[in-house]
C-alpha distance (Angstrom), angle and dihedral (degrees) to the residues before:
residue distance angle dihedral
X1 . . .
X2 3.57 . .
X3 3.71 135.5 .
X4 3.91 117.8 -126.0
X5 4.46 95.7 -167.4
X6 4.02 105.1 -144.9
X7 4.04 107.2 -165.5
X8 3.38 142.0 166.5
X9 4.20 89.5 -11.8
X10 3.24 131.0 113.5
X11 4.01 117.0 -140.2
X12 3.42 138.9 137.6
X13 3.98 119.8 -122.2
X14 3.31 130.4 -149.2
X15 4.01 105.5 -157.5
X16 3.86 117.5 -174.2
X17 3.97 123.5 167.5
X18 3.36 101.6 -7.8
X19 3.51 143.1 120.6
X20 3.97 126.3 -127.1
X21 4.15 94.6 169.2
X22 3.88 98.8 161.3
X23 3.39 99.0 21.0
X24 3.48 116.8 140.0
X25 4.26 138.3 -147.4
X26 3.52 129.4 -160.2
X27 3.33 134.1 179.4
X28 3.84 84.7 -15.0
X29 4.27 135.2 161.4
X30 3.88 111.3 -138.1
X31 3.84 92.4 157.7
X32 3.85 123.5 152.6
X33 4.03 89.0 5.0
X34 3.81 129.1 137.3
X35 3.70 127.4 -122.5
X36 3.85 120.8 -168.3
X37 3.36 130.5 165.9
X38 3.87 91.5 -1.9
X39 3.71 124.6 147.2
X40 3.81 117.4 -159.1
X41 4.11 91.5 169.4
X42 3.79 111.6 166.6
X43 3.98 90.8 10.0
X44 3.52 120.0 142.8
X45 3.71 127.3 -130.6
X46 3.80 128.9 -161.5
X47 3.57 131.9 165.0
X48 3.87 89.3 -0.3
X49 3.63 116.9 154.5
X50 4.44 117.8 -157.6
X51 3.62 84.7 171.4
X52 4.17 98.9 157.3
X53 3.85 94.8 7.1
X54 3.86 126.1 131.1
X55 3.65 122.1 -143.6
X56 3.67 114.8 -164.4
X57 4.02 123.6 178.8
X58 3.85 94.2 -0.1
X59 3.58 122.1 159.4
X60 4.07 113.0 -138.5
X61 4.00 97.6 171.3
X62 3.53 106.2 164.1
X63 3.85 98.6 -4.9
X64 3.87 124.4 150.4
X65 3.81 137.5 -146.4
X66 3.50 125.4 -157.9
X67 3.77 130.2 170.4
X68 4.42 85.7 -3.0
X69 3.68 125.0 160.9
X70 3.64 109.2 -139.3
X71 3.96 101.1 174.7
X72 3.39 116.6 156.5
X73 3.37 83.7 -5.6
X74 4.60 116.9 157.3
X75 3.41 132.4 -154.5
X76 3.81 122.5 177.8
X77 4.04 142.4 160.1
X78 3.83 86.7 19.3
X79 3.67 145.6 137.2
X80 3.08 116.9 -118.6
X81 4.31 102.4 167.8
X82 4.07 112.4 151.6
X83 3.91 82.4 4.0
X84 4.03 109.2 145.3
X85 3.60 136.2 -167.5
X86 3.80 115.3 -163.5
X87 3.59 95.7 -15.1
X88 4.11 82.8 -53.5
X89 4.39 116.9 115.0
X90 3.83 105.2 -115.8
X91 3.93 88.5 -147.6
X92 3.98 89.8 60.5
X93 3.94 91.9 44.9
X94 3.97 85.6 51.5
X95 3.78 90.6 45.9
X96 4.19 90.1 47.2
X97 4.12 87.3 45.1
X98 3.82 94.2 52.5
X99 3.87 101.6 36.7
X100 4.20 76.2 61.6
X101 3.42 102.2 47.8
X102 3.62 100.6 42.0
């Protein structure tokens, strides 16, 4: 595979069918850009803001936080099974919540 070096420009790519596996970004802008049908499995992400994204039908299987900030952050109509939040099962907080509000 070859390597096609993109620096200091500024372009905007469309990218159909293809494959950049072991490509790598630094210190790059992807704002307001669409991703479908994209797999970034066993990618690595640091220093990354999503700040103001959406994320709809996104598969996060065995994914881990560390050090994230989640203000304001939503998350709706999901799944959430073996999902844990400081060691604690979201599904049991969620079970604890509603048995109080109810």
């Amino acid at each position: 595979m070859s390597t096609i070096p993109l620096k200091h420009c500024m372009h905007n790519l469309d990218v159909a069918d293809a494959s950049l596996s072991g490509s790598s970004f630094d210190n790059v802008s992807l704002a307001e850009s669409t991703f479908n049908a994209v797999e970034i499995e066993r990618s690595a992400f640091a220093q990354v803001s999503f700040s103001k994204s959406t994320f709809k039908g996104i598969k996060l299987d065995d994914v881990r936080f560390e050090n994230a900030y989640f203000t304001n952050a939503e998350i709706r109509d999901s799944k959430y099974d073996g999902m844990r939040i400081e060691g604690i099962l979201v599904t049991d907080l969620l079970t604890a919540w509603r048995a109080k509000h109810n």
